[in-house]
N, C-alpha and C positions, 0 to 999 in steps of 0.2 A: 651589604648582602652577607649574610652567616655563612661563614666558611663551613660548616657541618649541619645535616640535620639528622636529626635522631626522629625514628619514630616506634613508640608503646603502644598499649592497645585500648588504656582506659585514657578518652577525653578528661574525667575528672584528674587526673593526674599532671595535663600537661603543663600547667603554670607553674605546682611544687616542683617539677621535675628540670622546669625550665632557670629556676631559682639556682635548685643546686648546681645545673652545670653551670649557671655562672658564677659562683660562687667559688667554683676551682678555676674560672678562668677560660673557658669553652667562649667561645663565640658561635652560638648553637642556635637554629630553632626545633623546635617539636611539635610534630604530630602522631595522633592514634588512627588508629583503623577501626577502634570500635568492633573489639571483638574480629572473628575468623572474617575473612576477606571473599571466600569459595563459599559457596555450600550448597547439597543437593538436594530435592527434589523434595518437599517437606514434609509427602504422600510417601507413607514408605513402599505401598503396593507399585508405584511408579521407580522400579529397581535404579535404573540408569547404570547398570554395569554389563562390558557385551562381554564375549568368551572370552576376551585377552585380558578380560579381570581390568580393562580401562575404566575408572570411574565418568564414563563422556558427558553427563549431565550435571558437571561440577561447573556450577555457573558464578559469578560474579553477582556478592549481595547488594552492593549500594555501588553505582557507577562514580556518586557525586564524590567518594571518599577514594575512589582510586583517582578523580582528577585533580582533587587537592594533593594526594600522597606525589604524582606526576609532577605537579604546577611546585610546588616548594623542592622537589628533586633536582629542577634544573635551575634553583638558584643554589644552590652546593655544591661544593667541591666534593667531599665525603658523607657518604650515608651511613647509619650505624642503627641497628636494628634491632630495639632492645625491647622487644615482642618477653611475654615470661619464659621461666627460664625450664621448661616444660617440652612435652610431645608437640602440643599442640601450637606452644608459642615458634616450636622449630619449623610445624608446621606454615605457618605464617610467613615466619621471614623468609621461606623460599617462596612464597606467592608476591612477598614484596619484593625479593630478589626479578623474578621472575618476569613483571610487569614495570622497573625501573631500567635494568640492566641497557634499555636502548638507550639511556639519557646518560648514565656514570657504568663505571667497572668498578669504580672505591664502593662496594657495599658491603658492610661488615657487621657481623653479631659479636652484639653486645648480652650477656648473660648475669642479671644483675642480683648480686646476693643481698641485696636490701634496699628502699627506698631513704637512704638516709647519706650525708654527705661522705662521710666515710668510705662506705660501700661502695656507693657508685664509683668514688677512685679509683678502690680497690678491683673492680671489674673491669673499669678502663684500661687498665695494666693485661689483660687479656684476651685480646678482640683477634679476631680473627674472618677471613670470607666467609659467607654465607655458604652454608655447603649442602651440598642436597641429600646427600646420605644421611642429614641428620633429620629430614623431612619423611625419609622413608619408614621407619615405626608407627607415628601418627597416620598417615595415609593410609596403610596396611589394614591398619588395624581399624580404620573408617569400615575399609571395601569388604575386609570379611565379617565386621560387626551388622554392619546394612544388607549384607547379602543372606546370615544368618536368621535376621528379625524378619526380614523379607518372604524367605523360605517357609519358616516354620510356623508365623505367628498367622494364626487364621479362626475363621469360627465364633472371632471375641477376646482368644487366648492371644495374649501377648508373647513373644519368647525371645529372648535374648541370651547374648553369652553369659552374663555375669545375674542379669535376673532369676533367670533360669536355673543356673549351677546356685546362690542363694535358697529357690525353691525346692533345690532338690537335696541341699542340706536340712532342709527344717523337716523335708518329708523323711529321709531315711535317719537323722539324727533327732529328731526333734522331742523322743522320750531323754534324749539323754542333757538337752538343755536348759535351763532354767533360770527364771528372772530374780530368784531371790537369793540373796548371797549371803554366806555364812561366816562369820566371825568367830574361831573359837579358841578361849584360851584358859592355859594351865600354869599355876605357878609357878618358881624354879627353886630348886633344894637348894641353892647356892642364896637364896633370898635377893639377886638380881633382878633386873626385869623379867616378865613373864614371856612365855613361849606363846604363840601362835600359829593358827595354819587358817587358810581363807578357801571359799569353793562357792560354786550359785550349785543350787539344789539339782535333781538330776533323776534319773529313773530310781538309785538307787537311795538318794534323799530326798525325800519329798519334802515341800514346805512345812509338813507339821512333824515329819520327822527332825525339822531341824530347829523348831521351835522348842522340842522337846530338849536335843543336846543345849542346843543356848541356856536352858535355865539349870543345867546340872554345874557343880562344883568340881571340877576336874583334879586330879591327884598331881602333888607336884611331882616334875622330871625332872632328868639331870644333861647334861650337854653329853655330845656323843662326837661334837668336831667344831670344828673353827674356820672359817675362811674370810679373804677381803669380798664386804660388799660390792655387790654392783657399782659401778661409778659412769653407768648410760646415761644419756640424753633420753627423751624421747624423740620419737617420730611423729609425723602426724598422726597417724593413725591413734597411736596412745593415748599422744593429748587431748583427742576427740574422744575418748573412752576415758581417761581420767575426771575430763569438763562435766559429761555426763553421768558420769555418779558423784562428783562434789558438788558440782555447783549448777546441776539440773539440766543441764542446756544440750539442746539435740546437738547430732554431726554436722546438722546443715545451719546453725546456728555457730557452731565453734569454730568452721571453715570460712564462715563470713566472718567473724570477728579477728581471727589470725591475719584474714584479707585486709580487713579495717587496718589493724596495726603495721602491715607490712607496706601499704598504702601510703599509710602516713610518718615510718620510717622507724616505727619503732619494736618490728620485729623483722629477722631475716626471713628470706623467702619461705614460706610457709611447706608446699607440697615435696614436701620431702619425707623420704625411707629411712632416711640414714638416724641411726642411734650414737652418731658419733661426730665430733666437730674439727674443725682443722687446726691448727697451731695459731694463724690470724683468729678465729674466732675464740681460743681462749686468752689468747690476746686482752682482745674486748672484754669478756665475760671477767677477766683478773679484777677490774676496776668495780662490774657490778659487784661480785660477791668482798670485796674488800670494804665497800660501803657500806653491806647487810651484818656488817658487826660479826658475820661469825668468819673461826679461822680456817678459811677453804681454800683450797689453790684448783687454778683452771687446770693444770696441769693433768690433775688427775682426772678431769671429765677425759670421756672416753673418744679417742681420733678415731674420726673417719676412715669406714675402709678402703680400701683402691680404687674399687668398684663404683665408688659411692659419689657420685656428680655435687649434691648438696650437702652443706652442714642441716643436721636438724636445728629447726626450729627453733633461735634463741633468743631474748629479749636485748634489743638495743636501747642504750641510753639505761639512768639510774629505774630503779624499781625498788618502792620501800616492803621488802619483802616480810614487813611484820602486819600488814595490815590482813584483814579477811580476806582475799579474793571474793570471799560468797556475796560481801559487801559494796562491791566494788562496779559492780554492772558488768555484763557479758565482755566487752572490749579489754578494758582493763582487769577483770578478773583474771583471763585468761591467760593473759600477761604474767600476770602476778604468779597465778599457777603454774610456768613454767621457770619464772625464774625460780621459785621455790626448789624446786627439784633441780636444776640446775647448781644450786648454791650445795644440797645433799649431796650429790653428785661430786661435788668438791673436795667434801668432808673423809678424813681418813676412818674409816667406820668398819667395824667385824661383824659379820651375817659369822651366828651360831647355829649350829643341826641339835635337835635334841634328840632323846633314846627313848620313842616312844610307845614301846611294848608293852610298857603295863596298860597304859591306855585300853589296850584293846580286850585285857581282862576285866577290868572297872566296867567300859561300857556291857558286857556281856551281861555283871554282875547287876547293872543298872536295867537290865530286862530288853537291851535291845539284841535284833537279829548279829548270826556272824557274819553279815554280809556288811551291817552298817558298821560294826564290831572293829572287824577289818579294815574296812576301806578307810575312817577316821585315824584308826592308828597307822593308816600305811603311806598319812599324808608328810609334806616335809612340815614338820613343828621347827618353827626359827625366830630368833629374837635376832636386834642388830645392835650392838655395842659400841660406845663411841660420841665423841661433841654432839649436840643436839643440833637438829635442825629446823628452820622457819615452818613451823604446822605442825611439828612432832605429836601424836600423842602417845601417852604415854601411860602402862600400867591398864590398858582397856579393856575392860569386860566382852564376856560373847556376849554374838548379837545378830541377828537375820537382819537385812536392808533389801527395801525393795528397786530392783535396777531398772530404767528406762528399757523398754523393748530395743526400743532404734539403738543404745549404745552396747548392748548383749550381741545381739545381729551382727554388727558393726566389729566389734571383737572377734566372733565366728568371721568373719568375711574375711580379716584382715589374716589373721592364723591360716587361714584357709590359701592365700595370693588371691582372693577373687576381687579384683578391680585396680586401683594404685591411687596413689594421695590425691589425686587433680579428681577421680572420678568417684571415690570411698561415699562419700557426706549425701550427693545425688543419685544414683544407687539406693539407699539407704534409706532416705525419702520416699522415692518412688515407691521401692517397694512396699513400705508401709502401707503409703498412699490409698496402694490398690486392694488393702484388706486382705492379701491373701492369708493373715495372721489373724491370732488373738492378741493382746496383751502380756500372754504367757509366752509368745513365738510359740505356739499350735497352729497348724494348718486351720484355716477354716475350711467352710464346705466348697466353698470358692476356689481357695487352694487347693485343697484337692483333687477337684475337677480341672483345673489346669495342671497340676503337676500329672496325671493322668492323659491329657490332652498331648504333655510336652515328650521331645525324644528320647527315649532316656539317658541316652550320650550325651547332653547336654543338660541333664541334671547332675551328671558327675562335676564337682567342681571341681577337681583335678582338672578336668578338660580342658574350663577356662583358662585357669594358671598357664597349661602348657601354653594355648593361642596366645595370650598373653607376651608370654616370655617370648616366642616365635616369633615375633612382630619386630621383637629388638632386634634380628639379627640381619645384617647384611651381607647375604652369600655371596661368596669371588664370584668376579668375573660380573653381577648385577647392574655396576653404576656404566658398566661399558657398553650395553646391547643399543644399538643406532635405534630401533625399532621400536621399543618399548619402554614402558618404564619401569623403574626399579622395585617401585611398589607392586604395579600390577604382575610383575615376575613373582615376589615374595608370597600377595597373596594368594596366585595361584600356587604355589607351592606346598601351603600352609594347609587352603582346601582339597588340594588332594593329596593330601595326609590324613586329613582326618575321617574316623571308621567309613568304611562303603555307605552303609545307609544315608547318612548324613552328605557325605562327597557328593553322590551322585542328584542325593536331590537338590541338590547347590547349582550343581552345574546346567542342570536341567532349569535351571531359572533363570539363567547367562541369555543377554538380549542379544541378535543376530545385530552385525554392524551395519549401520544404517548411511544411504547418501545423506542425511541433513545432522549428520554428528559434527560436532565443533570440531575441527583439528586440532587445532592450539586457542584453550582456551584463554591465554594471556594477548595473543596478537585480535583476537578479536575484538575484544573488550576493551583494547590502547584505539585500533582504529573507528571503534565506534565512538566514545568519546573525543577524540581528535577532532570530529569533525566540529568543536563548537569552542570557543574560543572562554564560553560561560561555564562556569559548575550547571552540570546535569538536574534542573529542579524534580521532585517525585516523579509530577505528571510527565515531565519531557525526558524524565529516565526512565519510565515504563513505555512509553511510543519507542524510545530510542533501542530500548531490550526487543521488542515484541518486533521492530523494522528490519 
């Protein structure tokens, strides 16, 4: 009998996963849950939330996977809960907390920064109980996400926090956005590399305004300052925005592929903020960029902030960072693409400012307005000095490039806080999806009649950001109340904060408590299973739900 079991949430994972722990020596087994374990009500007009902000229609998805998760519980000593290392994965291991706890008290989270042998050690070293405060952001942010869509969305019109606040950027911004981006560059009196500054088109450049600067010969400048280049990682977010103007691939394409690699152990956990990595992971990183021939040290990528739960996004294991990425297939290009930067990131390199005032006399003399005049010469013009790096180009001409909608949008969003890495890429789709857009990011006539339709409090995308951030916190004195839970305190809190109009139509959508509400939905769903000594087949777990 395995002294421990662990359980994740992809079935496809559990034999790699079962390798590496024995691999360190674990006497383990593993099981998934197959994705979130709860979920409500799949009719969104069917709310299931009453006035105390209880989510009470949070029902159990598959009976048959909470009886195996049960049935392997009690041949273990210690459980360990290594659900992703995410809202939603915390969310989880309090529902597996929650429905095991009769059988062990040893259940423990596990937070795992890569699928690869290393890693999982490396997490091992940091386990800790299941704790429910860390359940409470994800929850939150379900009850007021569903209670919002719930609310407002009627008529045909969809609304959402983060769709919404999206819509209502493209509507009040969306003269000043544009898909095509501009390259433009001027020689250097020093006879160095040349200077450059980059921009996508915009109220004030239009695409054939920028067609016109790209084919002028620009006057050479001179440096006006010096400093150390950046030496960040990316985030996800980036990489999803870098993927998609190199190497073509939407957010919801580059999100599965970082998943593909991190899957299969050869990227760390993907859904990460962070522009910055820890001292173990330049650890790691020292060996890939020592084998990409150029002279970089980890040292220099840029540590993680305090704040910051995950390292970004870095390639495990060798990566021959001379090859194309664009050649390489979505998986491995992506790969490649960040170890790229990675390795630059290394490199001790000088970002130069140039003194570009004359500029702005040439264009004038060149027949353009003082608006375009101005605005070009008032961009940062910078070259970067220094070892070269894998992809460098070098000495480039201007040039306009047309950029994917989805990864422009997607950059707006992200500058913006509207959504976070787990949820950026779907989001992003969706919206698409539903045409509210051109190609250009222009409202259609669709859009418009729904940004028209929606609140306008929740076209501000500040809005979202603040809900957002709100969700993270846990106020004293919350994890203590006998009567309620932590979430539903938070999210009442959250809705009545936000403006009157919105508050109160929220509330006025709050279902009176009913006698056939579940009390506890984890003892119901242990004793309805219990009654059979067999895994619950479809058919005999739908009689067994509905009895």
């Amino acid at each position: 009998m395995p002294k421990s079991l662990f359980i994740i949430e992809a079935p496809g994972k559990i034999r790699a996963f079962e390798a590496i722990l024995k691999s360190l020596g674990h006497d383990a087994a593993v099981q998934a849950t197959s994705g979130h374990l709860y979920e409500m009500p799949s009719d969104l007009r069917d709310l299931g939330i009453d006035k105390g902000f209880s989510d009470h229609k949070r029902t159990a998805r598959r009976d048959k996977t909470i009886w195996y998760l049960r049935k392997a519980a009690r041949e273990a000593e210690t459980i360990y809960v290594a659900t992703d290392a995410d809202a939603e994965g915390d969310v989880i291991a309090w529902d597996v907390h929650e429905l095991l706890k009769d059988i062990t008290d040893d259940i423990f989270r596990v937070k795992l920064k890569g699928m690869d042998k290393e890693s999982v050690e490396a997490s091992l070293t940091d386990v800790y109980p299941v704790r429910k405060s860390d359940a409470v952001p994800g929850r939150t942010r379900a009850i007021i996400d569903r209670l919002i869509g719930h609310t407002f969305s009627k008529d045909g019109v969809g609304v959402g926090r983060v769709s919404t606040g999206l819509l209502g950027m493209l509507s009040k911004y969306g003269d000043q956005i544009g898909t095509t981006h501009v390259r433009l560059v001027a020689p250097a009196k020093d006879g160095d590399a040349p200077w450059s500054t980059e921009f996508d088109t915009s109220k004030t450049i239009s695409p054939e305004v920028a067609e016109k600067l790209a084919a002028l010969s620009f006057p050479a400048i001179d440096m006006k300052g010096r400093k150390p280049a950046p030496s960040d990682a990316m985030h996800m977010g980036e990489i999803m925005v870098r993927a998609g103007d190199d190497l073509g691939m939407t957010p919801k394409e580059t999100a599965k592929s970082l998943q593909n690699m991190y899957e299969t152990g050869q990227m760390s956990y993907p859904r990460s903020n962070s522009k910055g990595v820890s001292k173990g992971a330049q650890r790691r990183l020292e060996r890939l960029i020592k084998k990409s021939g150029f002279r970089g040290k980890a040292a220099r990528i840029s540590e993680k902030g305090s704040e910051d739960v995950h390292d970004a996004p870095y390639p495990i294991g060798d990566v021959d960072v001379s090859k194309d990425p664009r050649k390489l297939g979505d998986d491995h290009g992506v790969r490649t693409l960040v170890a790229r930067n990675m390795v630059r990131s290394s490199l001790p390199r000088e970002r130069q400012v140039a003194r570009s005032s004359e500029i702005e006399d040439f264009l004038k003399r060149s027949g353009f307005t003082d608006q375009v005049a101005k605005y070009v010469a008032g961009r940062n013009w910078t070259r970067e000095i220094g070892p070269r790096f894998p992809g460098e180009k070098t000495f480039a001409e201007s040039s306009t490039t047309q950029r994917m909608p989805e990864t422009v949008l997607l950059e707006k969003a992200v500058a913006l806080g509207l959504g976070r890495p787990s949820t950026w890429a779907n989001h992003i789709e969706n919206f698409m999806d539903r045409e509210l857009c051109d190609d250009n990011l222009q409202l259609t006539e669709k859009g418009k009649a729904w940004a028209a339709a929606s609140p306008d409090e929740l076209l501000n995308p500040k809005l979202s950001n603040l809900i957002e951030n709100a969700c993270e916190h846990v106020l004293p004195g919350m994890m203590d109340d006998p009567d309620r839970e932590p979430w539903s305190i938070l999210a009442e809190k959250i809705a009545s904060s936000l403006p009157e109009g919105l508050s109160s139509a929220m509330g006025n959508e709050l279902e009176a408590p009913s006698q056939d509400m579940v009390e506890n939905p984890y003892s119901s769903v242990i004793a309805r299973i219990e009654q059979s000594e067999e895994p619950p087949t479809a058919d005999r777990e739908s009689r067994l739900t509905s009895g």
